[in-house]
N, C-alpha and C positions, 0 to 999 in steps of 0.2 A: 568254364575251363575246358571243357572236353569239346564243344564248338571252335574253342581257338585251335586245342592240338586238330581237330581237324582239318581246320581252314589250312596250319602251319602242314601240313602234309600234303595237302592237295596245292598247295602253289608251290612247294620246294620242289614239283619236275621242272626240267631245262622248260624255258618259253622259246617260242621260235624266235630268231633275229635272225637279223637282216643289214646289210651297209644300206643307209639313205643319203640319196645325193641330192632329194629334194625337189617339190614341185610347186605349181601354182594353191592348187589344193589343202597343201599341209602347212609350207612355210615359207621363209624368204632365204634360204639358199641358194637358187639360183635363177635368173632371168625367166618369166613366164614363159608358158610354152606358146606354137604359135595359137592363134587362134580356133584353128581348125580343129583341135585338140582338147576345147571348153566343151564341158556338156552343160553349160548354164547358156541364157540366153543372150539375144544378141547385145545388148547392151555391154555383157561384163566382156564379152568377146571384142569389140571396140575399144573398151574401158579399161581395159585387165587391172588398173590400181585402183579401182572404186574398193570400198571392201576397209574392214578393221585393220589399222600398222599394227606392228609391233609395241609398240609406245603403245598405243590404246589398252591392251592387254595388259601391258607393264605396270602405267598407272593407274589400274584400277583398285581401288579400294579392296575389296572382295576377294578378288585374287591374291593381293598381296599379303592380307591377314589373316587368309585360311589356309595357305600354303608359299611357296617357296619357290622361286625361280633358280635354273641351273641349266650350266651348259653341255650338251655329249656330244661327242662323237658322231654317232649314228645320226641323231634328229638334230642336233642345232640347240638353240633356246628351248625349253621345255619348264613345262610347269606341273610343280608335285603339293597334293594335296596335303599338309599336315596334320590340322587339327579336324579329322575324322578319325571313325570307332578304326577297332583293325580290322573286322570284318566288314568295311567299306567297300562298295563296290558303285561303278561308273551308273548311273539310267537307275539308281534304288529309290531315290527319294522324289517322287515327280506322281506325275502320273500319265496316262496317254488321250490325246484331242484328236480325234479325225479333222482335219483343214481342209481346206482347198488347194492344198499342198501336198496333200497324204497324212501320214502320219507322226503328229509332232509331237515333242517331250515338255509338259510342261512343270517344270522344273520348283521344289520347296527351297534350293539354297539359291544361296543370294549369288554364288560365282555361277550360274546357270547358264545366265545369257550369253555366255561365251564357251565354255568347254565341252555346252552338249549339241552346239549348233555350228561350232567351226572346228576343224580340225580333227584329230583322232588321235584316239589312246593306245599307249603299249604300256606291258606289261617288261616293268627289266628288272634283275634278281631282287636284293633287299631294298632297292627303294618304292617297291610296290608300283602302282598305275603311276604313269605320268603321262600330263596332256601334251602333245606337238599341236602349238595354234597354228591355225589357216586363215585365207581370205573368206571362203566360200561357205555363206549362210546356207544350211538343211537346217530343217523341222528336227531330225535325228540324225546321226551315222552311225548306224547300226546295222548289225546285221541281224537274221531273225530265223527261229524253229517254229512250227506251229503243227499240234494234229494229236491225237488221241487225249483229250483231254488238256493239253497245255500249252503254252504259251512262253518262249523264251525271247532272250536278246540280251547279247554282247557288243558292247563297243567295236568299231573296227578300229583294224589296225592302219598304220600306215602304210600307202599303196594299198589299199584294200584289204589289204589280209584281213582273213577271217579266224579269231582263234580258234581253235579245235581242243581247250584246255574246258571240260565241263565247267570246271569251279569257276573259270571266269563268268562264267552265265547266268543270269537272272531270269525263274522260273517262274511260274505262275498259275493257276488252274483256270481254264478257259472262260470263265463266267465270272469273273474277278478283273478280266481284263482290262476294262474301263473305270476300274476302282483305285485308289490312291495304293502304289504297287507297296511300302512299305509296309502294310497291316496285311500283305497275301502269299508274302514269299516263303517258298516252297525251301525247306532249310537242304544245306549242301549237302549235305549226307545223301539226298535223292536226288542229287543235280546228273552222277554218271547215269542214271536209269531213265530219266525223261528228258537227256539230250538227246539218247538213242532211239525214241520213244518218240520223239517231235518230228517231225519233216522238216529237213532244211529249203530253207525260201529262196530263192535266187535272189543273189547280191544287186540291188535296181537304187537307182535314186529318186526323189520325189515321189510322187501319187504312185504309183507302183512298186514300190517298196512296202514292205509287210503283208498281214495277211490280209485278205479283201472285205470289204466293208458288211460284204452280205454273210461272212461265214464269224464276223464278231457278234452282229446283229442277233443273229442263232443262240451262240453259244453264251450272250449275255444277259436274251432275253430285252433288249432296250433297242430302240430306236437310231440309229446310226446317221444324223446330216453332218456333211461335210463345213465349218462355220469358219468365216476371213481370219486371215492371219493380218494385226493394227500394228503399228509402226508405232514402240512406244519410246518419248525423248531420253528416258533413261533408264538403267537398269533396272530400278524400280520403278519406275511409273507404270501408269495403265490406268484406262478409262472406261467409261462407262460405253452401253450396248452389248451387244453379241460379238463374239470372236474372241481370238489369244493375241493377249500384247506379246510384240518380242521389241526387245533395245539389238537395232540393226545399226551402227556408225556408218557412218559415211557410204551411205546407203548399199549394202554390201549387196551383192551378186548372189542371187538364189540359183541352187542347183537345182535342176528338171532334165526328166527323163530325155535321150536322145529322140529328137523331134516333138520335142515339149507338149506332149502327150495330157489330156485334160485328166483332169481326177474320177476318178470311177463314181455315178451314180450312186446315193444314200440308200441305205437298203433298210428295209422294213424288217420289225424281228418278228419271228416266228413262232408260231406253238412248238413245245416241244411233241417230241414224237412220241407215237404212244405204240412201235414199233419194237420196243425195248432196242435201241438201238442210241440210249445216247452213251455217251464218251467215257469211259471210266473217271470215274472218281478220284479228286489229286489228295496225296498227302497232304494231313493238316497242316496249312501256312503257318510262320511264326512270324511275326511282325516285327518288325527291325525300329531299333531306340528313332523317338523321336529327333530331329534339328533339334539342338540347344541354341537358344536365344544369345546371341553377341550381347559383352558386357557394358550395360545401361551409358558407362563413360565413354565409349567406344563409338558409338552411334552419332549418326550424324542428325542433324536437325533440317526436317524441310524436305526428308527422302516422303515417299508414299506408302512405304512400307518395308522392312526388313527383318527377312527373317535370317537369324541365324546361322551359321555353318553347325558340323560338329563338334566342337570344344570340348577338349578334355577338361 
């Protein structure tokens, strides 16, 4: 109880907003922009309608039985998550993969393959987070803190915004970073202190977005190679080898840094220092409720796996 009146305190300040008329990135309001204007590669720049519709989103399974489709104002079609906890938050239940892409979210619920890879999230009064889908396959859209010990990342917002609301943030202690985030998060009651606490990263897409491979390597102690991102036929599928499956439709347009910039070299980890110089020590994580399993009649027969959303 005293976690919810917090949470209820920390999201009831004003969120910023904004009027959205709509881009290639976020959704189909208005005609693509020109070409010159794509920071993805040539192809999508040729192509501009390669990439997930609408309808794809619509009729997904996942999406439509763990939340709810509605129209605004501001963003257009929009998609709100229902049956998660109430202290839900966007990038919780996954974990993070260094790629050949940078760095990607790889995702425990089943609507994954779409909300944390296309499009971005806002925040609007009482109906909590809601997703504006996009064309444009990323690894993440996030933004990120990184430095004295911790590690955050908030969803961005539409046009980029970056909240500046701590609560929306998801923290973590720097040596935890490669570890499945729900069993490490740093509870919100300390989220004002290690937002301030973190260095904000410059807003980057692809391989150069978040923190650098050699300063995870450090602070995790483990080994850091960069491994393929596999093309998998469906939301659930994935195969066998090395790499992360992602379910990309119609083979969607990856975004990469302006002048598509190669992924940063794997970095070796290191001893710690015997300088007395490592990081302060984070607040004890509290581990966020497991995915509850979707109900046995629900399921479909023939998928490769399906885990659960959050089900009340």
């Amino acid at each position: 109880m005293k976690r919810i009146l917090i949470a209820a305190l920390l999201f009831a300040l004003p969120v910023l907003a904004q009027d959205y008329a709509g881009d290639d990135d976020l959704s189909w309001q208005t005609p693509p922009p020109p070409p010159d204007e794509y920071d993805y590669d040539q192809q999508a720049a040729a192509e501009p309608q390669l990439g997930p519709t609408l309808d794809d989103f619509r009729d997904d399974r996942e999406l439509s039985w763990s939340g709810e489709w509605m129209n605004t104002p501001e963003y257009g079609p929009v998609w709100r998550p229902t049956r998660v906890d109430s202290d839900w938050r966007p990038y919780q239940y996954g974990r993070w993969e260094w790629t050949t892409v940078g760095w990607a979210w790889v995702s425990e619920e089943p609507f994954g393959w779409a909300v944390y890879h296309y499009g971005r999230w806002a925040y609007v009064g009482s109906w909590g987070w809601i997703w504006v889908p996009g064309r444009v396959w990323s690894p993440a859209w996030v933004a990120w803190r990184w430095g004295n010990g911790y590690a955050g990342w908030c969803p961005l917002g539409p046009r980029a915004v970056v909240w500046d609301r701590p609560a929306m943030w998801i923290f973590v202690g720097q040596n935890h970073f490669l570890d499945p985030v729900r069993h490490h998060v740093i509870p919100w009651s300390e989220t004002p202190v290690l937002y301030n606490r973190a260095r904000a990263l410059p807003v980057q897409r692809g391989p150069r977005a978040g923190p650098i491979a050699s300063a995870v390597a450090r602070a995790t102690g483990h080994e850091v190679r960069p491994v393929p991102i596999r093309e998998a036929s469906s939301p659930h599928a994935s195969g066998g080898g090395g790499g992360v499956w992602y379910y990309r439709p119609r083979s969607a347009p990856m975004t990469v840094p302006a002048g598509g910039a190669a992924p940063r070299p794997h970095a070796q980890a290191n001893k710690p220092h015997s300088n007395g110089g490592a990081p302060q020590a984070a607040p004890a994580p509290q581990a966020a409720p497991a995915p509850r399993a979707r109900p046995q009649g629900k399921e479909e027969s023939g998928s490769e796996h399906n885990k659960g959303p959050h089900a009340r």
